[in-house]
C-alpha positions as CSV (number, residue, x, y, z in Angstrom):
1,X,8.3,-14.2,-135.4
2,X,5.1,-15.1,-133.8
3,X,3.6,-15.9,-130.2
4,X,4.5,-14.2,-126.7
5,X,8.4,-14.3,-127.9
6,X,7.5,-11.7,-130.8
7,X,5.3,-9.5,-128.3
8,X,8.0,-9.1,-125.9
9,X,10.4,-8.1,-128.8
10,X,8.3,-5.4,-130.6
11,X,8.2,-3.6,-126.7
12,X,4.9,-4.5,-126.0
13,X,4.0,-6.4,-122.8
14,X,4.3,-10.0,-121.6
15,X,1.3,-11.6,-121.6
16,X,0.2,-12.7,-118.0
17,X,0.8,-16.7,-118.0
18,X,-1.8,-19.0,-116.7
19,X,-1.0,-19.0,-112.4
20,X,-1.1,-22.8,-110.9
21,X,-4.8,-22.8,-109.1
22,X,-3.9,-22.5,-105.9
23,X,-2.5,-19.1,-105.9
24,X,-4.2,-15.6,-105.1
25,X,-2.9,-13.1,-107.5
26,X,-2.7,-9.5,-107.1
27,X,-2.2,-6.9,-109.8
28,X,-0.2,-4.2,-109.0
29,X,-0.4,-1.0,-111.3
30,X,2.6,2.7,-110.0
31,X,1.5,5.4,-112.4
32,X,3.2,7.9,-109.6
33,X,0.9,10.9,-108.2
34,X,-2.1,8.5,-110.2
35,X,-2.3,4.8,-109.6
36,X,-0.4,3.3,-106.9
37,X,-1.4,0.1,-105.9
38,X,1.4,-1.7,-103.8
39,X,1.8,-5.1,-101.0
40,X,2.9,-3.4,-97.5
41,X,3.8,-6.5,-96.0
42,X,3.0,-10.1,-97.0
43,X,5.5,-13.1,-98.5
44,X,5.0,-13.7,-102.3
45,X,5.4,-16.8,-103.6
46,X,6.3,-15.4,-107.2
47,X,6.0,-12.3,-109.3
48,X,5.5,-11.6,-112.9
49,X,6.4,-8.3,-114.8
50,X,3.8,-7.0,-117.0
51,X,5.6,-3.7,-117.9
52,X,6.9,-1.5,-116.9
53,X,4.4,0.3,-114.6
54,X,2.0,-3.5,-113.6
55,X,3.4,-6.9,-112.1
56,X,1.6,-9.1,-110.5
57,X,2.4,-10.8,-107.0
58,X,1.4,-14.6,-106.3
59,X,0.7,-15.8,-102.5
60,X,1.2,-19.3,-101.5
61,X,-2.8,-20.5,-99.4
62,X,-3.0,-19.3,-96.4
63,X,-0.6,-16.1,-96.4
64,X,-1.2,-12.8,-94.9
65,X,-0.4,-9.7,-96.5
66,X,-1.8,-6.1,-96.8
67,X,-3.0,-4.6,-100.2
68,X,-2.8,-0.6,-100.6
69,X,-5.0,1.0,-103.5
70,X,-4.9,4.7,-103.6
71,X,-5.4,7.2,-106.9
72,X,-5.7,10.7,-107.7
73,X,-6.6,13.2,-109.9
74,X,-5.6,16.1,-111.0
75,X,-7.7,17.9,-107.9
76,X,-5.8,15.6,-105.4
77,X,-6.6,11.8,-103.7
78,X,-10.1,10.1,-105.3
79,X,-9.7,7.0,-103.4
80,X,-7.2,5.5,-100.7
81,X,-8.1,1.8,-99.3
82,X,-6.0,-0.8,-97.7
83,X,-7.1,-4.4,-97.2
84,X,-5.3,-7.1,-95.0
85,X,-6.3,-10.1,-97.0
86,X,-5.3,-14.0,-96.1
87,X,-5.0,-16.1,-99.5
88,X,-7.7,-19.0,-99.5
89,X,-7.5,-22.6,-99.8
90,X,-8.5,-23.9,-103.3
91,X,-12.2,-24.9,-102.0
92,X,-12.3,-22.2,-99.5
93,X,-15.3,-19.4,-100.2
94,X,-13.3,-15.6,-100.9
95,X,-14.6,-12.4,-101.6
96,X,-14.1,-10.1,-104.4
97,X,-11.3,-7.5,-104.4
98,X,-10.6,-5.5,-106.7
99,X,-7.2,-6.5,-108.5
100,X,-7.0,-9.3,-106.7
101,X,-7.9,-12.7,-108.5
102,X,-10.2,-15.1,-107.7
103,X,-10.7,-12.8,-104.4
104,X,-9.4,-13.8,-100.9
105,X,-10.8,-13.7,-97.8
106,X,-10.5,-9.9,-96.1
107,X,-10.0,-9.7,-92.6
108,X,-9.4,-6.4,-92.3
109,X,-10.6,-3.4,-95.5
110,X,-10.7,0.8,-94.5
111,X,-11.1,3.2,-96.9
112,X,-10.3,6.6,-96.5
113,X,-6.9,8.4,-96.0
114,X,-7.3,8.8,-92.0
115,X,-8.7,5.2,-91.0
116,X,-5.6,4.0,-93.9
117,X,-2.8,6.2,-91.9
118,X,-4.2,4.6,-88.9
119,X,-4.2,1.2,-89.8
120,X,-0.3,1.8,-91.4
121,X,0.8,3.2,-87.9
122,X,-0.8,-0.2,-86.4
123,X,1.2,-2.2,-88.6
124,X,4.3,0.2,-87.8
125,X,4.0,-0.7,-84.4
126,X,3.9,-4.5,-84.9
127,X,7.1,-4.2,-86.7
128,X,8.2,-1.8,-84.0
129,X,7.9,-5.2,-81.8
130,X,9.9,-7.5,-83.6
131,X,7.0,-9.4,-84.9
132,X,5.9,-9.4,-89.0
133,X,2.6,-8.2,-89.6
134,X,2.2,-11.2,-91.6
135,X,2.9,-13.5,-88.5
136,X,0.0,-12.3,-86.5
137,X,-2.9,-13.3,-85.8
138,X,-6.0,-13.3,-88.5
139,X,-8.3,-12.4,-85.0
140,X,-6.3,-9.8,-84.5
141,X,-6.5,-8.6,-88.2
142,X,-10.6,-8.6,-88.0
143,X,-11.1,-7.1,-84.3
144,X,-9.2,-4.1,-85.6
145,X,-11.9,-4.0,-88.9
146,X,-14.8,-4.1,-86.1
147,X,-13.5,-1.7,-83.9
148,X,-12.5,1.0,-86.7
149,X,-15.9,0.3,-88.3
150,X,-17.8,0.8,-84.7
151,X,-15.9,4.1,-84.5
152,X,-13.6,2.7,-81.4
153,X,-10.2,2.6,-80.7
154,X,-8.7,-1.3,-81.6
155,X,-6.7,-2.9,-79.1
156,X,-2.9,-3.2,-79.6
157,X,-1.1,-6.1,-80.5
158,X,1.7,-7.3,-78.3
159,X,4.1,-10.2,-77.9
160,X,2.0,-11.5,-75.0
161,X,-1.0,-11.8,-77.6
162,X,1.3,-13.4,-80.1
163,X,2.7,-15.9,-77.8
164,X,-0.8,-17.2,-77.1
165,X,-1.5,-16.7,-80.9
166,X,1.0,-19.1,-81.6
167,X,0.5,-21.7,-78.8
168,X,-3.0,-22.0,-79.7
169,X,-1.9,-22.5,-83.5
170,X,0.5,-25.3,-82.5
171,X,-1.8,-26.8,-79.8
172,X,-4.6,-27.1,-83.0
173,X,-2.3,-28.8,-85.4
């Protein structure tokens, strides 16, 4: 038995297939109390199973969705980083991420467990709204990168400020 039939049967893993050219890919990796990369909120457009600890995640252009990497060793947390990254057009410029292929355009990237736990209480609060993190506004997204970076407090999101979000979306298409 060859080809990616006869890798799958020995045990070993699937190999990644091709992903149509339009997509943004992200590699996830759960090694628990090691690796845990993981989507906190964003709609994939199709998933692949590596094994049984990687997949990878596909987003359609133009989707929102927040990327968490954090690790550890055996002294405690070496790195904790969330991005809230929009997948780019095909001939749209991106920037590099790490697992994330060809890159995507970041509107919003903390490192470090506090700014992280703040950001995740952000997005807590959206939800606590009724409105999906996803839905809101990419502005939104970057003004709370500035602020955190200038050391200040970012505004909260409300439904007021997604009305208008979406007014001026459907007023410009």
């Amino acid at each position: 038995m060859n080809g990616p039939s006869a890798i799958h049967a020995r045990g070993g893993p699937r190999p990644a297939t091709p992903p149509p050219s339009d997509l943004t890919e992200v590699e996830l990796t759960w090694i628990e109390k090691r690796v845990e990369n993981w989507i906190r909120f964003g709609r994939e457009a199709g998933e692949q199973i590596l094994d049984r600890r990687r997949r990878v995640l596909r987003f359609a252009p133009e989707t929102i969705f927040a990327f968490i990497r954090w690790s550890a060793n055996d002294f405690g947390t070496v790195a904790s980083n969330l991005d809230v990254l929009r997948a780019p057009l095909p001939a749209e410029p991106r920037q590099s991420v790490p697992f994330v292929r060809p890159g995507a355009d970041a509107l919003l990237r903390v490192e470090g467990w506090p700014r992280v736990e703040r950001v995740l209480q952000m997005i807590d609060a959206i939800e606590a709204i009724g409105i999906d993190p996803a839905d809101v506004s990419p502005d939104h997204w970057r003004h709370v990168h500035n602020r955190i970076a200038a050391g200040h407090q970012p505004r909260a999101y409300t439904a007021e400020h997604h009305r208008a979000f979406l007014l001026r979306r459907r007023t410009l298409s």
